[in-house]
C-alpha positions in Angstrom: 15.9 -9.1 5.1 19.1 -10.6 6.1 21.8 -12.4 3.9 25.5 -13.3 4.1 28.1 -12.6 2.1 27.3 -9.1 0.4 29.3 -7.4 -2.2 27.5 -4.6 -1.8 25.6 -2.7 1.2 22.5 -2.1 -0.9 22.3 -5.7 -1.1 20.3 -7.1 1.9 19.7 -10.5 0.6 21.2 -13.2 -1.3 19.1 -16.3 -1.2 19.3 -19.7 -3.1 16.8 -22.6 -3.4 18.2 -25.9 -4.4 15.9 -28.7 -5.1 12.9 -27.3 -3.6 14.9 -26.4 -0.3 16.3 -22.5 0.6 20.4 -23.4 0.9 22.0 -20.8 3.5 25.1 -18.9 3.1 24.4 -18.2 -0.7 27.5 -16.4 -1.9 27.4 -16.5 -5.7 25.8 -17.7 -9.2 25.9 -21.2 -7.1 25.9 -21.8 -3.5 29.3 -21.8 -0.7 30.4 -25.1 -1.6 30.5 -24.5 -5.6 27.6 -26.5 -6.7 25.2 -24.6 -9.1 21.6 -24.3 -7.2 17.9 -23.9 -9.1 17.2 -20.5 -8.2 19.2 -17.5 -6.7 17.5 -14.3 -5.3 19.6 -11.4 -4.9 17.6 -8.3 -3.3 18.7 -5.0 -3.4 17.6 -1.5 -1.3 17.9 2.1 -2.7 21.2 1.2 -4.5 23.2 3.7 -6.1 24.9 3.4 -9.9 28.1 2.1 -8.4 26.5 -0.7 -5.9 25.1 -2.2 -9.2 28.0 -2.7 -11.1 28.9 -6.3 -9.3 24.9 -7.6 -9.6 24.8 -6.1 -13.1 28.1 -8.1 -14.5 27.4 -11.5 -12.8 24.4 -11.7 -13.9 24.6 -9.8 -16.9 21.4 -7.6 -16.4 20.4 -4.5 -19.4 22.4 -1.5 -18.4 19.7 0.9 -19.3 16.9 -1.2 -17.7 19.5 -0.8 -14.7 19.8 2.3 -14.9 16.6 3.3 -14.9 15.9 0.9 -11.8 18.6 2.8 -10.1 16.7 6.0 -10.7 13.3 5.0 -9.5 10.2 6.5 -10.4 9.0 4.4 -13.3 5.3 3.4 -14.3 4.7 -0.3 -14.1 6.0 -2.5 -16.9 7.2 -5.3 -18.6 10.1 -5.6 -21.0 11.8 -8.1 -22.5 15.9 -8.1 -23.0 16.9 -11.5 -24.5 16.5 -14.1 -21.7 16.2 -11.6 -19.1 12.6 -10.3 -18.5 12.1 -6.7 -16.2 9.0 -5.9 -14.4 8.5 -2.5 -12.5 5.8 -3.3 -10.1 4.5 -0.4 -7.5 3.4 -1.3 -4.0 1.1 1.3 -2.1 0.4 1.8 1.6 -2.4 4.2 2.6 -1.5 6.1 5.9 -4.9 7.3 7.2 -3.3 10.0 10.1 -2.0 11.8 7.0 -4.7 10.7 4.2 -1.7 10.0 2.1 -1.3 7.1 -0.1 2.4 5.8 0.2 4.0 4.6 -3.4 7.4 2.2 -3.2 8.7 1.1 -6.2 10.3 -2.4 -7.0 11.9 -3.6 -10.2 12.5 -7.7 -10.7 14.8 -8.8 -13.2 14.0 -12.7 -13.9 17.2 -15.0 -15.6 16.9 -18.5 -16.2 17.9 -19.5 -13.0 17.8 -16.1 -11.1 15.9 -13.1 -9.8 17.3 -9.7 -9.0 14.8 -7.2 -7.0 15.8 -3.8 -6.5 13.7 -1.9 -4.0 12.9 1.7 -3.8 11.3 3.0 0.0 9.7 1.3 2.3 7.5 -2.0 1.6 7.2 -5.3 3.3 6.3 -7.1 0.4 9.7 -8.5 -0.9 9.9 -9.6 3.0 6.8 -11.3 3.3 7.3 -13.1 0.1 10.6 -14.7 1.5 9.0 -15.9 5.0 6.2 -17.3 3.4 8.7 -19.5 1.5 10.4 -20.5 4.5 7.7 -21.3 6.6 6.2 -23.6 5.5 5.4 -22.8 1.6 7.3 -24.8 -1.1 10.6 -23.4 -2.5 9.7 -20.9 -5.8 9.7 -23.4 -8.8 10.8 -20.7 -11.1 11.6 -16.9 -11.9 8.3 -16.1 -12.5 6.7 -18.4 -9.5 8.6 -15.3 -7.1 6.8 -12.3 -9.6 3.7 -14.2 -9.2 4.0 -14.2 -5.4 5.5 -10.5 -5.1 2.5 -9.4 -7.7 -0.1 -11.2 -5.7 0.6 -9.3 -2.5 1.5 -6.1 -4.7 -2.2 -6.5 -5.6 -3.5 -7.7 -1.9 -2.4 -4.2 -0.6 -4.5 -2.5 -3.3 -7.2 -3.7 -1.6 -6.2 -3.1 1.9 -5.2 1.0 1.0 -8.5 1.4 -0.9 -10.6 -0.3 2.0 -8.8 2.6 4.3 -9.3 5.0 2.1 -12.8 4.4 1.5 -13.2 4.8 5.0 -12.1 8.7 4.4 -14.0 9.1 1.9 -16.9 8.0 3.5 -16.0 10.6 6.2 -15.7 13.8 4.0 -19.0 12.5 1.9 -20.9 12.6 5.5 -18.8 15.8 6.4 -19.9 17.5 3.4 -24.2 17.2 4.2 -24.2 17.8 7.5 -25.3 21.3 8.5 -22.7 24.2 9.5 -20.4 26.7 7.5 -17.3 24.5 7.3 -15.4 24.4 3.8 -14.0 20.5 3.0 -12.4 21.8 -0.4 -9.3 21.3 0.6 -9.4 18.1 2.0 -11.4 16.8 -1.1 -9.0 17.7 -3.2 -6.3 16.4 -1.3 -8.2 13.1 -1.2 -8.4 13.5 -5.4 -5.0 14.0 -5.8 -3.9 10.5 -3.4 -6.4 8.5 -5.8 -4.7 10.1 -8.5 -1.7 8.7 -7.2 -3.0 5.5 -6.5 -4.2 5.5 -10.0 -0.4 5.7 -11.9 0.2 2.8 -9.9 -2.2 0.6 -10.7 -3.3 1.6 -14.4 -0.5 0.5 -16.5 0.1 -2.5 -14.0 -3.0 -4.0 -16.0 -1.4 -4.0 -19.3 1.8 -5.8 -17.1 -0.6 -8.8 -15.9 -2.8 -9.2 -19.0 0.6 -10.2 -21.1 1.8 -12.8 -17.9 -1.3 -14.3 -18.0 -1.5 -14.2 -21.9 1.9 -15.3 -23.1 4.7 -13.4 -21.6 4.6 -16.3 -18.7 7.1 -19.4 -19.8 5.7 -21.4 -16.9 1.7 -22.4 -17.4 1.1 -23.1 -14.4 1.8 -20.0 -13.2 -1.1 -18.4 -15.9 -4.2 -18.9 -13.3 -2.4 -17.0 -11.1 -1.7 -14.2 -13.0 -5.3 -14.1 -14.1 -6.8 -14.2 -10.6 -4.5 -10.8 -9.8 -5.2 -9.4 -13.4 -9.0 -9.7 -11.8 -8.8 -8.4 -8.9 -6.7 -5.3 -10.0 -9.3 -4.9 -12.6 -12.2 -4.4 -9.8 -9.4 -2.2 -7.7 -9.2 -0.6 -11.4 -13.0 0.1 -11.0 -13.7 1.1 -7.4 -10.8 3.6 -7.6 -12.6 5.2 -10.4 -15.7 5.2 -8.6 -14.1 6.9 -5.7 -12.5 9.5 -7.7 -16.1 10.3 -9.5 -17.8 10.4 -6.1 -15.2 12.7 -4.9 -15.7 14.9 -7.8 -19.3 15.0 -7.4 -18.9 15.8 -3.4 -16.7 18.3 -4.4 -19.4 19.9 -6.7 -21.4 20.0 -3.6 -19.4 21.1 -1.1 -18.4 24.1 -3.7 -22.9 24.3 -4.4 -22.9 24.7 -0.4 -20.2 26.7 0.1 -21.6 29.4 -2.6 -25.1 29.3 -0.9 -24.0 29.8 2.6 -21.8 33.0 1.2 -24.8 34.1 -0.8 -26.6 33.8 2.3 -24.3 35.7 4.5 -24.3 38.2 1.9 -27.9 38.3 2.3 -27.8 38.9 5.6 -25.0 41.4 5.6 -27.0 43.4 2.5 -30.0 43.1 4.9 -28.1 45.1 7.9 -26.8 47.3 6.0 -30.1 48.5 4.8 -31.1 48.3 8.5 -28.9 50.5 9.2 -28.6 53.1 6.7 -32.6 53.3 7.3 -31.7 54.4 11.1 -28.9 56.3 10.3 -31.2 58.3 7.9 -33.9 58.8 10.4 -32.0 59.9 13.0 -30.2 62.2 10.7 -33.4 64.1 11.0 -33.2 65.7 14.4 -29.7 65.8 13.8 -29.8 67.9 11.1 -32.3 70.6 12.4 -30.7 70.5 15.7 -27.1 71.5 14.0 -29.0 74.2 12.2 -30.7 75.6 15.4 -27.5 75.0 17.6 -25.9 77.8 15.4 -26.5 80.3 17.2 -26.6 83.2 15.2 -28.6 86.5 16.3 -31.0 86.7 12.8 -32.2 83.5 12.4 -36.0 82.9 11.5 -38.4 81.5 13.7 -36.1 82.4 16.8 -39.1 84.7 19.2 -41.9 82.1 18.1 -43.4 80.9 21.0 -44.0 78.1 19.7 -40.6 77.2 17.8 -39.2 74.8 20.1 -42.2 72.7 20.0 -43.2 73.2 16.6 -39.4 71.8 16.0 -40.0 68.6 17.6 -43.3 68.0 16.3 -41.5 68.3 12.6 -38.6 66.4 13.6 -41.3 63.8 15.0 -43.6 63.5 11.8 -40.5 63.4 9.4 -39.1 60.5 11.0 -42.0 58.7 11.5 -42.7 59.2 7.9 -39.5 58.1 7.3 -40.0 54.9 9.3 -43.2 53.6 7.4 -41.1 54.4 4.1 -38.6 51.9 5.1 -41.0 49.6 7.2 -42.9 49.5 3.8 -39.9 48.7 1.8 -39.1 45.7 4.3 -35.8 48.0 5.0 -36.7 47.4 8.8 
């Protein structure tokens, strides 16, 4: 956004809209050469305390409802301060390199003849809003006709960030069945968490657009439009919540998987360890007599048979091949 004529560095545009028409070089309530105009749109980027001070005299804005849009970081909501309505929308932008779901935060403060947008991070929205009135949609009629604009495309890029990530979750669901040892935990629960996310931002925003299209809205014209965002937030409402219980249920599987190919490997490793302790204890066998034999003390029994040495192998032989059919029969080998 561009403008001319800024008090303030956090302001990046000061618009006006005179009969129907955007009237350039807007440099106060009214316009440069003093005559009041229909609608002025002052729009505001990360500003500090002190950069509100001007915006928040002239036009007279709540200070705690200023203060708390300087801070950032509220849930969407409507409130009402005399003739001055605020609205705390929350714009989302789902990167799908990083699987993260980007939250920006803008607040609208709508006067009788004025609307003050302060934005926190990085959206296009408040951008888009102002071409598409230049080029070649009429003027905004009214406060309210620029929420119901900013709101609509609030609510387009629902849409657009849970198409992309559906696509992921599509992805890790297909991940998770096919065969191998890999473990998707963490990227499930990362996945949970950005829904999560994308949850806070749209959940209270129903409340916001149920009470436009009810009664909140002075212009009734402007109540159709209203309802036709309430509706399709409601069915973003829904599939978010049906992606956040298929997530938990792939979760479930991928943890049922995960246990059963660590049971299995368990098995296997129990399995070779009973392989081997079977060898180990037949070949313990000729181990042991040959130690005792390999002594070689003078007394020792059995020493002048001539028929020691092979009577020693044959017992070493029939021990271990008893010892073999024990294990063979106990499916140890």
């Amino acid at each position: 956004m561009t403008g001319q004529g800024n008090s303030s560095g956090a302001i990046v545009a000061r618009i006006a809209y005179d009969d129907g028409v955007r009237v350039p070089h807007a440099t106060g309530p009214g316009i440069d050469d003093g005559r009041s105009c229909d609608l002025l749109w002052v729009a505001l980027e990360n500003p500090s305390r002190h950069d509100m001070v001007g915006v928040t005299a002239e036009f007279g804005l709540p200070d705690f409802a200023v203060a708390e849009a300087v801070r950032a970081h509220q849930r969407p909501k409507l409130e009402r301060h005399g003739q001055i309505t605020s609205v705390v929308l929350k714009p989302v932008h789902y990167v799908d390199s990083h699987e993260v779901v980007e939250v920006t935060e803008i607040t609208l403060f709508l006067g009788p003849q004025f609307v003050v947008t302060v934005r926190h991070g990085q959206t296009d929205v408040l951008q888009r809003v102002i071409e598409d009135l230049d080029d070649p949609a009429p003027a905004p009629e009214s406060p309210f006709d620029v929420l119901a604009r900013v709101a609509t495309l609030v609510v387009d890029g629902y849409e657009v960030a849970l198409d992309g990530l559906n696509v992921d979750v599509d992805e890790i669901e297909e991940a998770v069945f096919v065969p191998g040892e890999a473990d998707h935990s963490e990227r499930i629960y990362k996945l949970k968490r950005e829904v999560a996310e994308f949850r806070r931002a749209v959940a209270p925003l129903v409340r916001v657009l149920e009470r436009l299209a009810d009664d909140l809205c002075p212009d009734p014209a402007l109540t159709d439009r209203f309802r036709g965002s309430h509706d399709h937030l409601m069915r973003v409402a829904d599939l978010l919540d049906g992606i956040d219980r298929l997530l938990t249920d792939v979760l479930q599987a991928n943890v049922a998987r995960v246990t059963a190919l660590q049971s299995a490997i368990a098995l296997r490793q129990n399995e070779d360890m009973r392989k081997i302790s079977a060898w180990a204890a037949i070949a313990l066998v000729p181990t042991a007599v040959a130690g005792i034999y390999g002594m070689n003390f003078e007394h020792m029994p059995e020493l002048k048979w001539r028929i020691g040495y092979p009577l020693a192998l044959g017992v070493i032989a029939l021990i271990c091949s008893l010892l073999y059919r024990t294990f063979r029969r106990n499916e140890w080998l």
